[in-house]
C-alpha positions, 0 to 999 in steps of 0.5 A: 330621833324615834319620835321624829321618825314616828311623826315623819315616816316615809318622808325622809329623801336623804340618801341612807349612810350605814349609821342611818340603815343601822338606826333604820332598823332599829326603828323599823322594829319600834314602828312595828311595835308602835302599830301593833301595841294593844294599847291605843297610842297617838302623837300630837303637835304642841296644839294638841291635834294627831300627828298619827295613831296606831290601830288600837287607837283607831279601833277604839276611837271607830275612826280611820288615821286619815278621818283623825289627822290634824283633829284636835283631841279634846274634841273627842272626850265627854263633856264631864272631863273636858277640864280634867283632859284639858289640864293634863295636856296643859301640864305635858306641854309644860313638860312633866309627865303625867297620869289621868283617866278621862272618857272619849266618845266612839264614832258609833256614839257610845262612850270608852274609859280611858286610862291616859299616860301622857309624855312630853316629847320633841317632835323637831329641833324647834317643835315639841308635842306629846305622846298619849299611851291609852289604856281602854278601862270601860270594862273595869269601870263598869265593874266598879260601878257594878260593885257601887250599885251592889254597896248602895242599891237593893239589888231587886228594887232599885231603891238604896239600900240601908248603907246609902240610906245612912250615908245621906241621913249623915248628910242630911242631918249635918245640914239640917242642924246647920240651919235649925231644922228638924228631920223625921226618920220612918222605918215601916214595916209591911203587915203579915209580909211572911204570910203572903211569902209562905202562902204564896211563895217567894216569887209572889212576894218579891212581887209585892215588894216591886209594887209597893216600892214603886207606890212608895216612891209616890210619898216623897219630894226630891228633898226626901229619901226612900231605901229598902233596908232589908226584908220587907222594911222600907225606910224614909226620912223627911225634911219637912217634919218636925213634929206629930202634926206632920208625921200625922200628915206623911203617914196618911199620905202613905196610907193612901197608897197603900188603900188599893189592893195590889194585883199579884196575878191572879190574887187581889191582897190588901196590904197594911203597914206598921210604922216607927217614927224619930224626929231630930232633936234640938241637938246642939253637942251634935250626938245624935247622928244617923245610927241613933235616929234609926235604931230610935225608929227601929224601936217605934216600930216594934212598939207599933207591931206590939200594939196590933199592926196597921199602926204608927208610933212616934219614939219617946224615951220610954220605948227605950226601956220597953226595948231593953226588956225584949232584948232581955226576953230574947236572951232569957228564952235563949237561956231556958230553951238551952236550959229546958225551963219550959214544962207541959201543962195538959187540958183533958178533952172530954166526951161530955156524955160519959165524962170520959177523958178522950185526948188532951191537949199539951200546953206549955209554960215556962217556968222562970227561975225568978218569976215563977210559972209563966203562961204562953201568953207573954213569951210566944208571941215573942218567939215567933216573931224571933223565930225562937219558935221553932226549937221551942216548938220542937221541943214541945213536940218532944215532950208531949211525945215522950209523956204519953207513951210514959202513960201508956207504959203505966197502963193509963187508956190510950188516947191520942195527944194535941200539940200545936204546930207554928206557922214557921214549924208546918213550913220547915223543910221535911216536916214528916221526916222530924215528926217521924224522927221524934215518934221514933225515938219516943216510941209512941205510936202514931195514931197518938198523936195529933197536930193542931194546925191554924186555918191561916196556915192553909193560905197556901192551898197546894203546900197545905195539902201537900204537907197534910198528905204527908203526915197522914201518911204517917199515921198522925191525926190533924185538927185545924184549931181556932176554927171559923177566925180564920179564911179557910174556904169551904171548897178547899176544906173538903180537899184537906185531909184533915180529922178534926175541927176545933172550934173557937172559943170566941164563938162558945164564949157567947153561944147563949147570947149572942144569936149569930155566934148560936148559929155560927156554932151550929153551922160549923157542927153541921158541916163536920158532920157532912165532911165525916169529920170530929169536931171539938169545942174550946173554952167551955165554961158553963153548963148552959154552953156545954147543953147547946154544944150536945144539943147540936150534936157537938160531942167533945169539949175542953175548958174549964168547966171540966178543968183548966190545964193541969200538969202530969200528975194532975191530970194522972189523979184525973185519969184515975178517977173520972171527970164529972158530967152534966149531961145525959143521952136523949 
């Protein structure tokens, strides 16, 4: 009765008995409800076409009840779910209820998700149809495909990221096992990346990122697949790879487009990557799945950075061991740095016309409850690239602190103390507060201390200059160490505030026999006396090497032709009794 007046209003002639007025109102208010529902609801003949529709539905559909009447439904849902709406409407005229989504296009021509509760109805005695209830859910499918694109894509690269990246080497490896082919997996990494984010800035970086995704996009086929897995590591796998001869191939295809320089404003920056290669195997038991094959990748690429960066590594099962032992480095730094196993060794810095010890420099070691003493060599490269470096060098800062004001309360001569700074200590947030904070509590004056920072360091000209400005502030001194390896440019290093140039010993090493390191020595002397600065050689060895260095004006040095590093107490006997000499004033 009320869907047939629903169908029919207004034209209905018969004379109203006082049942029917009754009914009458009744369905007066259901029609009221039925034009003012907020869902869109329309009544359709057993064909499928409108008998009538709300204005929800006309807001939605963008079209007027006049401009719909008699049109059939199925004309207006996107191709994508024409079978599934038709199916529907198929099960209704059958007579049983039903639930599905669907999409339909507005007039404007965009498309509006809709949630459909379908009912069989009869229209008449002798006529059946079907009432739709629409839900629109465009906002909330938007919202599901938002998450979806959060699970599975890198949020600013618009590559998949590590989960899809899985899911489909899955797949893929399924299938490619299924017809006896071989897959390769790459995992690269981009040399330096940190560099160019702590000299540049993140902004600059996530530029680079941009750019390289885009050129790498360049280096596969539609059968290949490229993800971002986090950071500034990128992951491929091929289906065309299955052995060296091929991965040679794909690597030098990445090279390549890597080989211009990228532009990033106003800076020009050459880019190389390090690369870890695993290729499927002949796996007939079917163990080797997706997780296996990255994790072997992860191990090549490792392997690869060991080996100097800009290179490539292709897993074998030896690498397996090598990962043990750095998971096994890792946990033993944890332990020593919970422990305090590392002790400091201290290198005199001599003024080589007295042989009068002028400063040193404090270098640790670890002393290994099972292997002994071991040298810095074999566990900081390690911690920085693990980050451990930043407690280890705290620690060290500590140390070498607390240690020199215990000799100045012994009543040795003061001299000021060298501690190296990482790259990751110097760009801690508030360095001059921790420096400050442990110069407190150990009681030494400032002006003993001195922090060795690296020309790479200074890449970022406006923090350089910023953080170094804050520590003179405090009164330390500031050496830059290892200098002439590095970029430091000469106009910016008259604007760092700085005391000290250390040169390196790469340079005093063949002073006597190669001609340029001769002069690069001596023009690096040169220029700290023109900049009012101290310089410092390192690594002298030999007498000829220490008479070329006083020659040109160099006065302070350290190495081994005084002495190596030595400990405390060493160094307390050396302090005492002096240090030979071997040169005289002119």
């Amino acid at each position: 009765m009320l869907l047939f007046f629903l169908s029919w209003k207004g034209e209905h002639k018969e004379p109203l008995t006082v049942e029917t007025a009754q009914d009458q109102a009744h369905l007066s208010v259901l029609d009221s409800l039925f034009e003012h529902n907020p869902n869109a609801i329309g009544i359709f003949d057993q064909e499928g076409t409108f008998i009538r529709i709300n204005l929800a539905a006309e807001t939605i559909l963008g079209y007027t009840a006049s401009e719909l009447m008699h049109q059939p439904f199925i004309s207006f849902v996107t191709p994508e779910y024409v079978k599934t709406t038709l199916g529907g409407m198929e099960q209704v005229r059958g007579g049983t209820p039903i639930t599905f989504e669907t999409a339909i296009l507005h007039k404007t021509g965009y498309r509006v998700d809709l949630n459909i509760t379908a009912v069989p109805v009869d229209l008449q005695p002798t006529s059946k149809g079907s009432i739709l209830i629409c839900q629109d859910i465009t906002e909330r499918k938007r919202g599901d495909e938002q998450v979806r694109y959060m699970a599975y894509y890198d949020d600013m690269t618009g590559l998949p990221n590590r989960r899809m990246f899985k899911d489909h080497l899955n797949e893929t490896l399924t299938a490619s096992k299924a017809i006896g082919q071989k897959l390769a997996v790459f995992y690269l990494d981009i040399d330096r990346f940190k560099l160019v984010n702590d000299s540049f800035g993140h902004d600059y970086g996530n530029m680079l990122l941009l750019q390289l995704a885009e050129r790498f996009t360049r280096c596969i086929t539609e059968n290949d697949f490229l993800a971002r897995t986090e950071g500034d590591e990128f992951a491929f796998f091929y289906t065309n790879a299955a052995d060296s001869n091929d991965v040679i191939t794909i690597i030098a295809s990445i090279n390549r487009v890597l080989e211009k320089p990228f532009i990033l404003e106003q800076y020009e920056l050459h880019v190389t990557a390090s690369i870890g290669v695993a290729i499927s195997s002949d796996d007939e038991e079917g163990i080797e799945d997706a997780e296996m094959l990255m994790k072997y990748a992860d191990i090549a690429l490792a392997r690869a950075k060991e080996k100097g960066r800009n290179d490539f590594q292709i897993f074998n099962t030896d690498m397996k061991l090598v990962s043990i032992n750095r998971l096994k480095l890792e946990n033993e730094l944890r332990r020593a740095i919970a422990s305090e196993e590392f002790t400091l060794y201290y290198q005199p810095q001599v003024e080589i016309e007295t042989g009068q010890i002028v400063g040193v420099e404090a270098l640790i070691r670890w002393n290994h409850p099972e292997k002994g003493l071991i040298s810095p060599n074999h566990f900081i490269p390690f911690a920085e690239e693990t980050g451990l470096i930043v407690p280890i060098g705290e620690w060290v800062l500590r140390a070498a602190c607390k240690q020199n004001k215990a000799w100045q309360n012994s009543g040795f001569p003061k001299m000021p103390i060298s501690v190296n700074l990482s790259m990751r200590q110097f760009f801690q947030y508030n360095l001059k507060g921790k420096i400050s904070r442990v110069l407190e509590q150990t009681g030494l004056e400032p002006q003993y201390l001195e922090l060795e920072i690296t020309e790479s360091m200074t890449m970022d000209v406006d923090h350089a200059i910023q953080s170094l400005l804050e520590l003179k502030k405090l009164g330390v001194h500031v050496s830059i160490d290892d200098f002439g390896t590095g970029y430091s440019s000469l106009y910016y290093l008259k604007k760092f505030p700085i005391d000290k140039l250390k040169i390196d010993r790469s340079f005093v090493r063949d002073i006597m026999v190669d001609p340029n390191d001769a002069a690069i020595v001596a023009t690096i002397i040169a220029m700290t006396h023109h900049l009012n600065l101290k310089v410092i050689a390192e690594g002298v060895e030999t007498e000829d090497q220490l008479h070329f260095l006083h020659e040109n004006r160099c006065y302070e040095v350290q190495g081994f032709w005084f002495s190596p590093p030595v400990d405390a107490v060493q160094l307390e006997s050396m302090l005492l009794t002096g240090i030979r000499t071997a040169v005289s004033k002119e």
